[in-house]
C-alpha positions in Angstrom: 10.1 -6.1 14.5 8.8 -7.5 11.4 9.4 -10.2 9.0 11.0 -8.6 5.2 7.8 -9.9 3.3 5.4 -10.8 6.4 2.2 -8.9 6.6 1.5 -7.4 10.1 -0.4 -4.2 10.8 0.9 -3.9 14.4 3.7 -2.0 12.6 1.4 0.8 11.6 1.3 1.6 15.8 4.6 -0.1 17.1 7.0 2.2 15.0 7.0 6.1 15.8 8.2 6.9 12.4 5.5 4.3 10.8 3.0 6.3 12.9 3.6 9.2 10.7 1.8 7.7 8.0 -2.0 8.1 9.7 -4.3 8.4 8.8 -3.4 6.8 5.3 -2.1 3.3 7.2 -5.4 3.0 8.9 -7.1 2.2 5.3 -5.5 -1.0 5.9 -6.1 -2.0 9.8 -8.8 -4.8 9.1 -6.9 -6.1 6.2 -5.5 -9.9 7.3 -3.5 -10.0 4.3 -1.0 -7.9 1.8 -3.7 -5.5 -0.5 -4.2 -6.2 -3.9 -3.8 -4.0 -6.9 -7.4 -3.6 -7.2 -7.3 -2.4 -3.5 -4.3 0.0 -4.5 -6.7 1.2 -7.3 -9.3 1.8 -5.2 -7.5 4.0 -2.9 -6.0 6.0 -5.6 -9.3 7.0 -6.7 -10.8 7.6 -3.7 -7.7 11.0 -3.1 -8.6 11.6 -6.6 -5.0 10.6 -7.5 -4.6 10.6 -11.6 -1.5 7.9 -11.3 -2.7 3.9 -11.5 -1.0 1.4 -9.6 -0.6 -1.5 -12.0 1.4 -5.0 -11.3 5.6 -5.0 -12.1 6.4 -5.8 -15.6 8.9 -8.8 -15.7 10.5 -7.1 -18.7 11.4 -3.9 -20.0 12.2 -3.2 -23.7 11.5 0.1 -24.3 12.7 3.7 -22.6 9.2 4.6 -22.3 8.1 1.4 -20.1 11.0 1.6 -17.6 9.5 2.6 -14.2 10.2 6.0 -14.2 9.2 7.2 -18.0 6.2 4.8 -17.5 4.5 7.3 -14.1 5.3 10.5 -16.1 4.1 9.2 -19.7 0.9 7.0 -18.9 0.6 7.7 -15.1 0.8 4.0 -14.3 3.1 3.4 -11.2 4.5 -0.3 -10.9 4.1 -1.5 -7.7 4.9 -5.0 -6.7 2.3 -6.6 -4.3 3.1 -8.4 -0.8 6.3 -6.1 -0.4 7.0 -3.0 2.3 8.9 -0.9 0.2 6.4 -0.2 -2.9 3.4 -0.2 0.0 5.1 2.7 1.6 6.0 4.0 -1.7 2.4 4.3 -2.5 1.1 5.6 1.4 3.8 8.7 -0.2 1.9 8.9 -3.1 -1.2 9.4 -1.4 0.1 11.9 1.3 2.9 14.2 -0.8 1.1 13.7 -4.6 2.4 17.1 -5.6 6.1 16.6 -4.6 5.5 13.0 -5.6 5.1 13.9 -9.5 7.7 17.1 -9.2 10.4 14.6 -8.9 9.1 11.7 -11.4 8.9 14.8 -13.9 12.4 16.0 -13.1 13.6 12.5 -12.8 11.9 11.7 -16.5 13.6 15.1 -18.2 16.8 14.4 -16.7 16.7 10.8 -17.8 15.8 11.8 -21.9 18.5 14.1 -21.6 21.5 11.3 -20.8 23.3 9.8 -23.3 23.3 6.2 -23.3 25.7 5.2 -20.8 26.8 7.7 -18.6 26.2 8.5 -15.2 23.2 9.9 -13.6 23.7 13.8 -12.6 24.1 15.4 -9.5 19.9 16.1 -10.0 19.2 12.8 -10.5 21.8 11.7 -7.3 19.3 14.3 -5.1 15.7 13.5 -6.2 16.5 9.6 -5.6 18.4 10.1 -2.2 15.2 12.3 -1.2 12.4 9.8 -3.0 14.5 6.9 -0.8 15.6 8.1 2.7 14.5 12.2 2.3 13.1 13.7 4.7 11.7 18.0 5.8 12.5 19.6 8.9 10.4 22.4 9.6 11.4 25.1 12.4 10.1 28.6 13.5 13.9 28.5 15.4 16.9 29.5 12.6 19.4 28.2 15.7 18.0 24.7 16.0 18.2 24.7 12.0 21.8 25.6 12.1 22.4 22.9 15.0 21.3 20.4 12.3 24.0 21.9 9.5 26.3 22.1 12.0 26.3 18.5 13.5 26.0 20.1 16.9 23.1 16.5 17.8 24.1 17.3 21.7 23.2 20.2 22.2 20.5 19.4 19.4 18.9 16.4 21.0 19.7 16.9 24.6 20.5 20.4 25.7 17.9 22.0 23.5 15.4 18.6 23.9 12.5 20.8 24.7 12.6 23.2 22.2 13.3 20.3 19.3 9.8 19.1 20.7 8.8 22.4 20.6 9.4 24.1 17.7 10.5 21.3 15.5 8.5 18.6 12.9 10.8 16.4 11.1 8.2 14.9 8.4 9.8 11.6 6.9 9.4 11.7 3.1 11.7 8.4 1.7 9.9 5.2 1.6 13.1 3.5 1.6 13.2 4.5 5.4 9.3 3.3 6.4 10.7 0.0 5.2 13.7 0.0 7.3 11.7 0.9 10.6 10.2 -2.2 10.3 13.7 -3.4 12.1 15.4 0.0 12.9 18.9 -0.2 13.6 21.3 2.5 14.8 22.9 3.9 11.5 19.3 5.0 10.5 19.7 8.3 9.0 17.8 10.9 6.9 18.7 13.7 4.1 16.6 16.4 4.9 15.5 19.4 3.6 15.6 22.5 6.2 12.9 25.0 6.3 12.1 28.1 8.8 8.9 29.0 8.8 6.2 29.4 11.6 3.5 28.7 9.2 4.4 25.5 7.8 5.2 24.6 11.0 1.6 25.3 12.2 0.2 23.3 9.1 1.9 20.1 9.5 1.5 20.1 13.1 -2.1 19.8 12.8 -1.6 17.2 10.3 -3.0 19.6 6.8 -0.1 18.5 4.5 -1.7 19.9 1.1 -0.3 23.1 1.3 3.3 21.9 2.8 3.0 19.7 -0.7 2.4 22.3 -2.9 5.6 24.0 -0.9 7.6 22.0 -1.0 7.1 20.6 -4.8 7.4 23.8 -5.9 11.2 23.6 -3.9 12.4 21.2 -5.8 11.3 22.6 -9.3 12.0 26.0 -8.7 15.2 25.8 -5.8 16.6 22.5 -5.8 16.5 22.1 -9.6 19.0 25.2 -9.8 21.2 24.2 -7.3 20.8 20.4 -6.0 22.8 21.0 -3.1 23.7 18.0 -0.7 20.5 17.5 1.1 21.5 17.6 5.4 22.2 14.8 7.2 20.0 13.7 10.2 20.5 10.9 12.8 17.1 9.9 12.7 17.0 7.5 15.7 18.4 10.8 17.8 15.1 12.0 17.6 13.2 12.4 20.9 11.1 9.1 21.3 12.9 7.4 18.5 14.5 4.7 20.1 14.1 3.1 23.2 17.5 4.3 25.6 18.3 8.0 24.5 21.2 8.2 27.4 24.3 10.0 27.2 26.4 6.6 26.3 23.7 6.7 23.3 24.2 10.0 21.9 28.0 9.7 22.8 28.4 7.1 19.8 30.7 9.0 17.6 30.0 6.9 14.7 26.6 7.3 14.4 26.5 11.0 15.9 29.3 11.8 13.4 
């Protein structure tokens, strides 16, 4: 448990979906306080990042200094200091840089595009759903894949336990969803892109994300772009070692295991 604007690395080893983020959240283990920009900058540089983390303007007058035309037009991401959400944001940046500017490009195109007042589209719906609570599950198993589309969580999480352990990686993408592990709560859930394939599988497993980056970028500019289908819903909490009582009463709650 943490407090909303509290600064407490604990979190980085107490949470198994924060523990996802190693090796980037070790950068910060000796720090007794929030980083700085400066320390931001730093660590940007250091993965050879091109993007700049600057401070939050206060006000935006112009198109091109709103947040998202800002990254894609003079690389500078805003990111507000002593805050979870734009630290994780950032820990993204550094793992999935690829996929990271794939969606702040489609995001910009789709935004100069829209007329003045209308809605966002069905695109722009996808990439901030993913950006925020998004996450891949990989699988060398087409059945377990189809458990997932299916709703089948059961047979998914309990019959098939050993084989989700097995032959499944669910790699959490949305920074919006770091933040709320801080205090997870049943309810938690992901949108999730499925993939079958032994090799990616492989890959992540050992922890070597650059290829899996350049995948799955490449996904959303050459797939999902086409068709932004609605991205698969996935209890995340139902994962094995995800929260503390996994009994039958738990997995028996309908409204979460909808």
């Amino acid at each position: 448990m943490s407090n909303k604007d509290q600064w407490d690395t604990s979190i980085f080893n107490n949470s198994p979906v924060i523990q996802q983020l190693k090796p980037f959240t070790e950068h910060f283990n000796q720090y007794t306080d929030w980083p700085t920009i400066i320390n931001y900058l730093q660590l940007f540089k250091q993965y050879n990042l091109d993007i700049k983390p600057v401070e939050q303007s206060s006000i935006t007058t112009h198109f091109e200094d709103q947040y998202e035309p800002r990254v894609y037009l003079k690389k500078e991401l805003q990111t507000r200091t002593c805050n979870w959400h734009d630290f994780f944001n950032a820990l993204i940046w550094l793992k999935f840089p690829q996929t990271k500017k794939m969606l702040n490009k489609i995001h910009y195109h789709q935004a100069i595009k829209r007329e003045k007042g209308s809605n966002r589209s069905t695109l722009e719906n996808r990439v901030t759903q993913f950006d925020e609570c998004g996450a891949i599950i990989i699988s060398n198993n087409k059945k377990l894949l189809d458990l997932i589309s299916k709703h089948q969580w059961q047979e998914l999480f309990i019959n098939q336990k050993k084989e989700f352990e097995k032959n499944i990686n669910c790699i959490i993408f949305g920074h919006a969803t770091f933040e709320k592990a801080l205090n997870p709560y049943i309810g938690m859930t992901c949108h999730c892109i499925l993939l079958n394939s032994q090799t990616l599988l492989d890959q992540t497993k050992k922890g070597n994300y650059k290829e899996f980056d350049e995948e799955l970028a490449n996904i959303w500019e050459k797939q999902i772009f086409a068709t932004p289908d609605r991205l698969k819903a996935l209890p995340l909490l139902g994962i094995p070692g995800y929260w503390s009582k996994q009994d039958m009463d738990f997995y028996s709650n309908t409204q979460y295991f909808r």
